[in-house]
C-alpha positions as CSV (number, residue, x, y, z in Angstrom):
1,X,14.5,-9.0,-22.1
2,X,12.7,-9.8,-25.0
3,X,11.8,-6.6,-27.6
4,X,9.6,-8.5,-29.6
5,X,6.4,-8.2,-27.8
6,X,4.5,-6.0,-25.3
7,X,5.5,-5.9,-21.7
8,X,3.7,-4.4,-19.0
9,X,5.8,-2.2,-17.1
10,X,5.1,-3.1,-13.9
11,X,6.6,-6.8,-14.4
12,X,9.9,-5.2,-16.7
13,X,10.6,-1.8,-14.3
14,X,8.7,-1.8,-10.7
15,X,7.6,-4.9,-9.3
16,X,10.2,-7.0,-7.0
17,X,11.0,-10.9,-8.1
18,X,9.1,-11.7,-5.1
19,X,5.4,-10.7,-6.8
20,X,6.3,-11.8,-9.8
21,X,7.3,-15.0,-9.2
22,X,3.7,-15.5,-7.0
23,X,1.6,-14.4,-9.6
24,X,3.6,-16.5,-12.5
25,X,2.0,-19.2,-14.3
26,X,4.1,-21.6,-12.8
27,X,3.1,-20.1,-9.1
28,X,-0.5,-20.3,-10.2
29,X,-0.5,-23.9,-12.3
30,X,1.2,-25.8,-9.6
31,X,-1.2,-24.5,-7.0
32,X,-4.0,-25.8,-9.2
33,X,-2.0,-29.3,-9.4
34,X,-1.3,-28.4,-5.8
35,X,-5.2,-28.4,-4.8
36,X,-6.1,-31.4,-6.9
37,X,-3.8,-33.6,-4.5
38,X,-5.3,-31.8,-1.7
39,X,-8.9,-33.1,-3.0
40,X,-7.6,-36.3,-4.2
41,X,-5.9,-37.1,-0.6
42,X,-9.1,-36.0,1.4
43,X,-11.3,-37.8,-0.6
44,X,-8.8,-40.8,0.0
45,X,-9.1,-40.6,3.7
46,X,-12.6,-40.4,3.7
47,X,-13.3,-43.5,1.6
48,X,-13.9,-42.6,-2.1
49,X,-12.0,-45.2,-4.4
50,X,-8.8,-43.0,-4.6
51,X,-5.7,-44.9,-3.9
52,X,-2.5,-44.2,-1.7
53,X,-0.4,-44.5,-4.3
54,X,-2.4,-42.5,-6.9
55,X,-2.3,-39.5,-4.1
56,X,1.2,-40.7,-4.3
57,X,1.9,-40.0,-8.0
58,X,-0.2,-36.4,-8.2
59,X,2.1,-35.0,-5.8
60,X,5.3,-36.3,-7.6
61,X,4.4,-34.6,-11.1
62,X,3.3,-31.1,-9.3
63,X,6.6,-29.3,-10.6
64,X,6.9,-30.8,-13.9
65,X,4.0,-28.8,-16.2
66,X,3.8,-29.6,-19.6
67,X,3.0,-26.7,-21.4
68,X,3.4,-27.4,-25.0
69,X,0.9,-30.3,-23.9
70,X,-1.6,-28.3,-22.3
71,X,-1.7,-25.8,-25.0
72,X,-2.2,-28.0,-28.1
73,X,-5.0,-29.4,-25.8
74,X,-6.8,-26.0,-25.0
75,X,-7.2,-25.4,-28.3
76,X,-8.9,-28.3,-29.2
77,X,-11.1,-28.4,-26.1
78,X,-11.1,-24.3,-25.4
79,X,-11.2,-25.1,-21.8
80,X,-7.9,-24.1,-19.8
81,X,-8.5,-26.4,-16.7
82,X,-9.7,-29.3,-18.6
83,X,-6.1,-29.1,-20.5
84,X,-5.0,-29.0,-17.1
85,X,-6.5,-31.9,-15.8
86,X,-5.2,-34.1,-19.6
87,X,-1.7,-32.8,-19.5
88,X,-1.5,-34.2,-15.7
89,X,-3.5,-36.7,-16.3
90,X,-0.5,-38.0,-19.1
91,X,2.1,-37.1,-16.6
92,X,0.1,-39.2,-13.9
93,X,-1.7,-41.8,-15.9
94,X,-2.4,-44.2,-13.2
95,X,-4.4,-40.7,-11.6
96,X,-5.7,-40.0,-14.6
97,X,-9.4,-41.1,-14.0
98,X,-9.6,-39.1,-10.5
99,X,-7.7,-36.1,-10.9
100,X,-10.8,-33.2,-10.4
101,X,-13.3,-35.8,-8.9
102,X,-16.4,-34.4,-7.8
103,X,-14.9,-30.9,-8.6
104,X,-16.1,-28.0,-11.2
105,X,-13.4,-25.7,-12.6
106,X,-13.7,-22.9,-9.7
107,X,-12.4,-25.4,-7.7
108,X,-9.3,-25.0,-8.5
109,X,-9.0,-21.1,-9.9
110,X,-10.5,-19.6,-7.1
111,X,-8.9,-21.4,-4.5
112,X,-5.4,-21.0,-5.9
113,X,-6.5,-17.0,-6.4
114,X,-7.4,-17.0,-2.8
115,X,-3.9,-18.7,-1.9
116,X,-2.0,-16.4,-3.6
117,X,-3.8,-13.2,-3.0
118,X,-3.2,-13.8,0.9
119,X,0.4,-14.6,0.2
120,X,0.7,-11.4,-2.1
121,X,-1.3,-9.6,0.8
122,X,1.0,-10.9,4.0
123,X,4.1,-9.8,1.6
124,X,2.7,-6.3,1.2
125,X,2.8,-6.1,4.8
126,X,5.9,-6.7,5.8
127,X,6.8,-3.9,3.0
128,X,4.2,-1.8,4.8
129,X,5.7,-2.4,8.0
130,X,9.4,-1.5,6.6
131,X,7.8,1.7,5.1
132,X,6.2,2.2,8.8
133,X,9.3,1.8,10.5
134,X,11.5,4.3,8.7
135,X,8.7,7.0,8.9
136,X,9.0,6.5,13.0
137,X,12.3,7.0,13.1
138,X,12.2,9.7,11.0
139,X,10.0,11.0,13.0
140,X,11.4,10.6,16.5
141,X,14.8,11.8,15.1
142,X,13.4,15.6,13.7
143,X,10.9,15.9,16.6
144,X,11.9,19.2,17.6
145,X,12.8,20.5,14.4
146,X,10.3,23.7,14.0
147,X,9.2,23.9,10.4
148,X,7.0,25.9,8.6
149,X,3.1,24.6,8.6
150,X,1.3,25.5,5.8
151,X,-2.6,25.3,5.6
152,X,-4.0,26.3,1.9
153,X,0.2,26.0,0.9
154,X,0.7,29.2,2.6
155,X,2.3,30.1,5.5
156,X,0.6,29.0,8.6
157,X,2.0,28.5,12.8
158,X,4.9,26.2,13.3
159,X,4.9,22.5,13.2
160,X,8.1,20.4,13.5
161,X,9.5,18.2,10.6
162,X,8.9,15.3,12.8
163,X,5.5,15.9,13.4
164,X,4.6,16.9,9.7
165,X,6.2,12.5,8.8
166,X,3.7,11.7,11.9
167,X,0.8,12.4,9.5
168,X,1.7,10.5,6.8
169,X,3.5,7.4,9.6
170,X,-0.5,7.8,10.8
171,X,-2.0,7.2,7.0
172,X,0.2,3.9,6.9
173,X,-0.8,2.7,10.0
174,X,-4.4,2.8,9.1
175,X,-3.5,1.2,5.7
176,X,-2.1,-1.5,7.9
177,X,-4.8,-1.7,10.0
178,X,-7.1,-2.6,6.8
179,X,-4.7,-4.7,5.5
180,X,-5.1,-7.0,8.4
181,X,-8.7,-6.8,8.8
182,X,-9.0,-7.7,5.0
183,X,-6.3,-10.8,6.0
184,X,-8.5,-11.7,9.1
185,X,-12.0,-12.3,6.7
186,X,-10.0,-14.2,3.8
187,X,-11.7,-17.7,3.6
188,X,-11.5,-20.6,0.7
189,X,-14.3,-21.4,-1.4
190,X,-13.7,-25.3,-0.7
191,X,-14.7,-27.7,-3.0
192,X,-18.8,-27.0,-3.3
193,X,-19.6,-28.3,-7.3
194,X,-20.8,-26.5,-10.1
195,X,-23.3,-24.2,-8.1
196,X,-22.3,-24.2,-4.4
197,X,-24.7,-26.8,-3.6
198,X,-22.0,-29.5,-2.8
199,X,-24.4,-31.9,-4.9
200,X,-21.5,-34.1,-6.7
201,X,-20.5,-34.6,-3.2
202,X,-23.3,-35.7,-2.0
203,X,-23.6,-38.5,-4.5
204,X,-20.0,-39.6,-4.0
205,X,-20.6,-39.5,-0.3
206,X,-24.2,-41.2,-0.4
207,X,-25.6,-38.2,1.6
208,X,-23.3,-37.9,4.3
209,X,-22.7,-34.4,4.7
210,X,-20.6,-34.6,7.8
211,X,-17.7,-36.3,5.3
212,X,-18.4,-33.2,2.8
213,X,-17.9,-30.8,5.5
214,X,-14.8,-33.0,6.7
215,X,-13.4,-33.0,3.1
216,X,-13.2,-28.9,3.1
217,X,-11.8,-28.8,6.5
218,X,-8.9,-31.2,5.4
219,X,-8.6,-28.8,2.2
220,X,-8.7,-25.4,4.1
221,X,-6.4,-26.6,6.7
222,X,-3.9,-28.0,4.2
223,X,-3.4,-24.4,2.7
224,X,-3.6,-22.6,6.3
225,X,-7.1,-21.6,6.0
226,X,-9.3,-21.8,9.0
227,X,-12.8,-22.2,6.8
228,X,-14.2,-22.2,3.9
229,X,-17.2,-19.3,2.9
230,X,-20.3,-20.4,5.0
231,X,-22.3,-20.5,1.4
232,X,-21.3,-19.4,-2.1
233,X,-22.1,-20.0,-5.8
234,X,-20.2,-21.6,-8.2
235,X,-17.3,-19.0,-7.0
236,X,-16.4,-17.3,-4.1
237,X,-18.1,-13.9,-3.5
238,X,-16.7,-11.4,-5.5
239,X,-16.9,-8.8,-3.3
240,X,-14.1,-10.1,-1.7
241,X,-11.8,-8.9,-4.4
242,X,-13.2,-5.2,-3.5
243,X,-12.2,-5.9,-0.5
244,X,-8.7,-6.6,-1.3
245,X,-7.7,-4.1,-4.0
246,X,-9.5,-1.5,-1.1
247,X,-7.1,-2.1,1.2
248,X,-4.3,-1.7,-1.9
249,X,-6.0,1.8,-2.7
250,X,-5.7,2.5,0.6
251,X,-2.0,2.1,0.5
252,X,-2.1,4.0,-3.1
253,X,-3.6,7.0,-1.5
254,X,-1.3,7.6,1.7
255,X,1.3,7.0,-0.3
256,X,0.5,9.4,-3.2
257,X,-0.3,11.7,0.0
258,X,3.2,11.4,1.1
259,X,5.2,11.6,-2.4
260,X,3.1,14.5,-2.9
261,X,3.9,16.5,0.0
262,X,7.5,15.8,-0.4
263,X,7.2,17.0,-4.1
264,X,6.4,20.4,-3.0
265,X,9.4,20.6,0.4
266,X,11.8,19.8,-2.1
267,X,10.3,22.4,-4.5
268,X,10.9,24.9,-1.4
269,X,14.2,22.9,-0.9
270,X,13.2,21.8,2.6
271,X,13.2,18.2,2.1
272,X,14.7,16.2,-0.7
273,X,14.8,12.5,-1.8
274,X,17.3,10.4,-2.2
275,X,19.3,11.5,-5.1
276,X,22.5,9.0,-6.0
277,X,25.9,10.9,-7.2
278,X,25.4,9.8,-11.2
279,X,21.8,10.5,-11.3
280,X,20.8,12.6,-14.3
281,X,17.6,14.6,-13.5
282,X,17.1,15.8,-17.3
283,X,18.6,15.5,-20.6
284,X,18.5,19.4,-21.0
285,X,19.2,20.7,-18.0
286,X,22.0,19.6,-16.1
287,X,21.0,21.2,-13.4
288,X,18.2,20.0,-12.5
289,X,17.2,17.4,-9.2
290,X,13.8,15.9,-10.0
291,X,11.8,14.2,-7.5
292,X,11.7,11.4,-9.5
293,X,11.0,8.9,-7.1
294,X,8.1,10.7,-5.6
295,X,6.9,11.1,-9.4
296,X,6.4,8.1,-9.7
297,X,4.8,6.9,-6.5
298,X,2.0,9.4,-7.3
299,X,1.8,8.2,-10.8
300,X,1.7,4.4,-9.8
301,X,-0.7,5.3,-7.2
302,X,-3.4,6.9,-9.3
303,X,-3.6,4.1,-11.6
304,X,-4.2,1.7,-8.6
305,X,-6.9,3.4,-6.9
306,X,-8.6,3.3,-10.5
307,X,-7.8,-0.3,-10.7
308,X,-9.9,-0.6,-7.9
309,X,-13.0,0.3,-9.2
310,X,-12.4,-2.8,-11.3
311,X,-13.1,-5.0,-8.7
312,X,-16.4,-2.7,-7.5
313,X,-18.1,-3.2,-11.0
314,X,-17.1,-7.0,-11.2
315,X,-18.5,-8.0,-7.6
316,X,-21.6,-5.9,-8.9
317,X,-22.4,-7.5,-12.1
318,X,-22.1,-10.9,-11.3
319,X,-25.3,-13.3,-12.2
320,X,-27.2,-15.3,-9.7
321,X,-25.1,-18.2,-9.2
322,X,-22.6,-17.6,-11.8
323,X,-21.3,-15.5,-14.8
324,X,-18.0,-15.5,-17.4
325,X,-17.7,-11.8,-17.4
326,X,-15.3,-11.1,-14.4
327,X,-12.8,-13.8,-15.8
328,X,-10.8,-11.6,-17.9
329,X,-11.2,-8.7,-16.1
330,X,-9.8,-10.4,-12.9
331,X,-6.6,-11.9,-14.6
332,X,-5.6,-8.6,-15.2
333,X,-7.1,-6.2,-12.4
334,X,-6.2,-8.2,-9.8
335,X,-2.5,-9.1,-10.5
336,X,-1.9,-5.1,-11.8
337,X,-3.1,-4.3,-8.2
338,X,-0.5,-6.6,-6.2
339,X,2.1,-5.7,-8.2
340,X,1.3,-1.7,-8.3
341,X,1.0,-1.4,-4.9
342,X,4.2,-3.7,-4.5
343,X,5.9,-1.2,-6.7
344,X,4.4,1.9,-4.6
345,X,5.6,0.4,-1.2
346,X,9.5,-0.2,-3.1
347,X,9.8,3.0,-4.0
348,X,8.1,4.4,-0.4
349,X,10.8,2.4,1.6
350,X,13.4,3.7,-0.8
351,X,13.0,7.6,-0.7
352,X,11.9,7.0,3.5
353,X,15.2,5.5,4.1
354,X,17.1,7.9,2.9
355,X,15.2,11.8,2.8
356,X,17.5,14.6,3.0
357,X,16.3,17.3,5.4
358,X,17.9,20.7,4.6
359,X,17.7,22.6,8.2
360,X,19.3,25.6,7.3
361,X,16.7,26.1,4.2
362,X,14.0,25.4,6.9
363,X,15.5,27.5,9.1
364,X,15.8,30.2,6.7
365,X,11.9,29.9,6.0
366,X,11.1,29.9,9.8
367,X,13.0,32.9,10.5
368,X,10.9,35.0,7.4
369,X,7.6,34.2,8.9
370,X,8.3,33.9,12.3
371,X,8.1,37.7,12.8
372,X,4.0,37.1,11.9
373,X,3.6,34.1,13.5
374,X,5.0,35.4,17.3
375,X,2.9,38.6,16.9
376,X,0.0,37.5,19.3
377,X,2.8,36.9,21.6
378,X,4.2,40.3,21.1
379,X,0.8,41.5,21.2
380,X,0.8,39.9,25.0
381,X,3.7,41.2,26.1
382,X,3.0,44.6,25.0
383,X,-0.1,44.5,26.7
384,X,1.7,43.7,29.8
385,X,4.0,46.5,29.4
386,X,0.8,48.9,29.6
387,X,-0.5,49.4,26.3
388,X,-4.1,49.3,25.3
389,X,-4.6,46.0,23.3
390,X,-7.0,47.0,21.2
391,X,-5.1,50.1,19.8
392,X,-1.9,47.3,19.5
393,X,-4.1,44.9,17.5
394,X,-4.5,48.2,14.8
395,X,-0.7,48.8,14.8
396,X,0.0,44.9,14.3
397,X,-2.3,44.8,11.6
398,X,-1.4,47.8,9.8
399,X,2.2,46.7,9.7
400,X,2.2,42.9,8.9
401,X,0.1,44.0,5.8
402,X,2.6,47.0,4.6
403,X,5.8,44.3,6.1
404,X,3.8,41.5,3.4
405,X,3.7,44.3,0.8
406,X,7.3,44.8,0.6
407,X,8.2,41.1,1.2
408,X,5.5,40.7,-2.5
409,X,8.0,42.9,-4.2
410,X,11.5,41.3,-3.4
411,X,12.0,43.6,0.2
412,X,12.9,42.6,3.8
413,X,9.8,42.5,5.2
414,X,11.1,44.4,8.5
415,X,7.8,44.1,10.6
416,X,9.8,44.3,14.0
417,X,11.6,47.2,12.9
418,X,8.3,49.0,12.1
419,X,6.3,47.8,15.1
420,X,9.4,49.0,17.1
421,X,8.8,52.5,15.4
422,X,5.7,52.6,17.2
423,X,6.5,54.6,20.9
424,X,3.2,53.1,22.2
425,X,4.2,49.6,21.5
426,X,6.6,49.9,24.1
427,X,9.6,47.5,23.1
428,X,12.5,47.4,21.0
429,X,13.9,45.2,18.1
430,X,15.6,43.5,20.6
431,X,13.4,43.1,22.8
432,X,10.8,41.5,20.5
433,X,13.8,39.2,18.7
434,X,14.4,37.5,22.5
435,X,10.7,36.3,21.8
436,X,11.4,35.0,18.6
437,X,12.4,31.5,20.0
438,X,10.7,29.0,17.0
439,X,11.0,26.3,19.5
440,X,8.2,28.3,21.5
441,X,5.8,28.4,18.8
442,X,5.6,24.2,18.2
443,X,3.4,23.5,20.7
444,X,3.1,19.8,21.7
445,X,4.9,18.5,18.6
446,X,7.4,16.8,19.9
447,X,5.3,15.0,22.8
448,X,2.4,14.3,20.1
449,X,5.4,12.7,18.0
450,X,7.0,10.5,21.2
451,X,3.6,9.2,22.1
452,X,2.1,8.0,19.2
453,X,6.1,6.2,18.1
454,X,5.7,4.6,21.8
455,X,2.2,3.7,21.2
456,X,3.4,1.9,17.9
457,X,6.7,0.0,19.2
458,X,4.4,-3.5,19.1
459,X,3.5,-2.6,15.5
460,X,7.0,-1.2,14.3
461,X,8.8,-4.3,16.1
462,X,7.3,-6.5,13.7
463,X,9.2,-5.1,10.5
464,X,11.5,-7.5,9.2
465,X,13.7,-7.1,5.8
466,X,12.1,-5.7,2.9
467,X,12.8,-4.7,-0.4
468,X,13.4,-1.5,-1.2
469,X,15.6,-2.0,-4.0
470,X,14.2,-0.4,-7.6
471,X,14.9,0.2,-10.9
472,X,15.8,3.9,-12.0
């Protein structure tokens, strides 16, 4: 690691070798050379004086970048893809004269940012898919587990752990669902000159405009695209990078969801992540089992969600045909987002495969409440016994507030005993406990929780290896 200068945190701590290698300069500089032998080849086959074997030497000198070279020239010319185009141009000199014919600098910046923003977004899926996966197993396997619900954080009817991870397996699911629709409406800007009017193009073509169009297709099809934008200025729209760091907000915002409501089951110590056997959770206190990992989803996953306002004001702002201003703003915005929400889904596949689910602490927490939560059915079965329901309702009331009272000051709460105290309630202790089965007070979780994990097998059999491997 080197000390000496500032590193962003998301490249030294979070982010897997996978995103940073795609959004190196070697990733992005070679994609550039990488696009000029794409133009240089069409334009080839379609009859412009470009040779075989200058096609030939562009694609042998993609790898080998100069960089020394390309520096010393940027600061004489203060133009980064014009030092491009001379540093390749002295590692291909017989190219030299055609390397970026026809072609204005957005050529080859925001096709390469296209390429590698749909290779940085098919990546994320297959995280998102991993992170999908565990959550539906987890889910199947705690199905029946009755768990406290809470509405407001307090104490509300019984859910199951399962079903509680069904919420947040749902929030991913939609995130994956955006994901691919962004995917599906990804397009390359082509090779359209200086102000999308395909002018230069027309010159070198004398006019024919069915070459033009056959010169994108051959570009588009040679980096997997199926088109190119139907029109576009000197760039491609910008609101296709809203569109993008969206569907990573998205991501951001189930996931802080998630961390979040783990955060406060292992406060209750109902649910834990994972926590290794050397782990230090503070340098005070020894003690202590911080949800670290969740921490730090929820703290990665604010800052993205503000990142993507980035793109919002950029896609806004933008000039008639063209404008500078979003070009800084984009080199960092938009790499920050891939590798945030790279981070976030790490650290999501890491505390999903391994939660820890305390059932006797939830049990514990079930059995407290569950003398409040059965009362309507107690309230029934009185009824049916012969007593007047209204009168009942009065005696129920009465006592869950005096039961709550003495819970609020450290005391068993002791509602059965007290509503048993009551000769017109007509049941004993034990006659109330053989209601207090939790499993009867879950309604359709489990079913809910089977249905929707069958509905997603197509989805969940996608997910492949990811990497959930990150730094403490």
């Amino acid at each position: 690691m080197n000390t000496d200068v500032y590193s962003t945190p998301l490249s030294s701590r979070y982010a897997s070798p996978y995103m940073l290698n795609l959004f190196s300069p070697d990733t992005r500089y070679q994609t550039w050379r990488r696009l000029w032998v794409a133009l240089a080849r069409a334009e080839h086959a379609l009859g412009l004086p470009v040779s075989e074997e200058q096609v030939e030497e562009l694609e042998s000198h993609i790898t080998d970048i100069d960089y020394d070279a390309v520096a010393a020239r940027e600061k004489e010319v203060r133009h980064d893809v014009m030092a491009h185009v001379y540093a390749y141009g002295l590692e291909a000199p017989s190219a030299a004269g055609i390397i970026h014919l026809g072609a204005t600098s957005c050529y080859v910046t925001d096709n390469a940012d296209m390429i590698i923003y749909r290779d940085g977004l098919r990546y994320l899926r297959k995280q998102l898919l991993g992170a999908i996966k565990n959550l539906a197993e987890f889910s199947l396997k705690y199905k029946d587990l009755p768990t406290l619900g809470y509405t407001h954080y307090q104490p509300a009817q019984l859910v199951t752990v399962g079903k509680r991870a069904s919420l947040w397996l749902q929030d991913f699911v939609s995130d994956l669902e955006e994901l691919d629709f962004t995917l599906s409406r990804l397009k390359m800007l082509g090779c359209r000159g200086t102000t999308g009017t395909e002018a230069s193009f027309a010159d070198l073509f004398e006019g024919d405009g069915e070459k033009i169009d056959k010169m994108n297709e051959m570009i588009c099809s040679e980096f997997g695209f199926d088109s190119c934008f139907d029109v576009c200025g000197q760039t491609y729209p910008r609101k296709t990078d809203s569109a993008i760091l969206n569907a990573l907000s998205s991501i951001a915002q189930s996931a802080y969801k998630f961390a979040a409501d783990l955060r406060l089951l292992q406060h209750d110590r109902q649910i834990e992540e994972p926590f290794e056997k050397n782990q230090i959770g503070s340098s005070a206190m020894a003690y202590k089992r911080n949800p670290m990992r969740c921490e730090r989803i929820c703290s990665l996953s604010r800052y993205l969600t503000a990142d993507a306002s980035n793109a919002h004001m950029t896609a806004s702002t933008q000039w008639l045909e063209r404008t500078l201003d979003d070009s800084a703003n984009r080199r960092i915005s938009m790499p920050e987002g891939f590798l945030c929400a790279d981070a976030i889904l790490r650290l999501v596949i890491n505390v999903t495969s391994g939660l820890v689910v305390n059932e006797k602490i939830i049990a514990r927490a079930v059995n407290e409440y569950l003398p409040f939560i059965a009362t309507e059915n107690l309230l029934m079965e009185a009824v049916k016994r012969g007593g007047d329901r209204q009168k009942l309702h009065e005696v129920i009331r009465k006592a869950s507030m005096e039961a709550t009272e003495r819970m609020k000051n450290g005391e068993e709460g002791d509602l059965l005993r007290s509503l048993a105290s009551h000769p017109e309630f007509g049941m004993t202790e034990e006659e109330m406990k053989a209601v207090l089965k939790p499993g009867l007070y879950t309604g359709r979780c489990a079913e809910q929780v089977e249905r929707y994990v069958r509905k997603l097998a197509p989805v969940i059999a996608q997910a492949g290896e990811t990497d959930g491997e990150i730094s403490v």
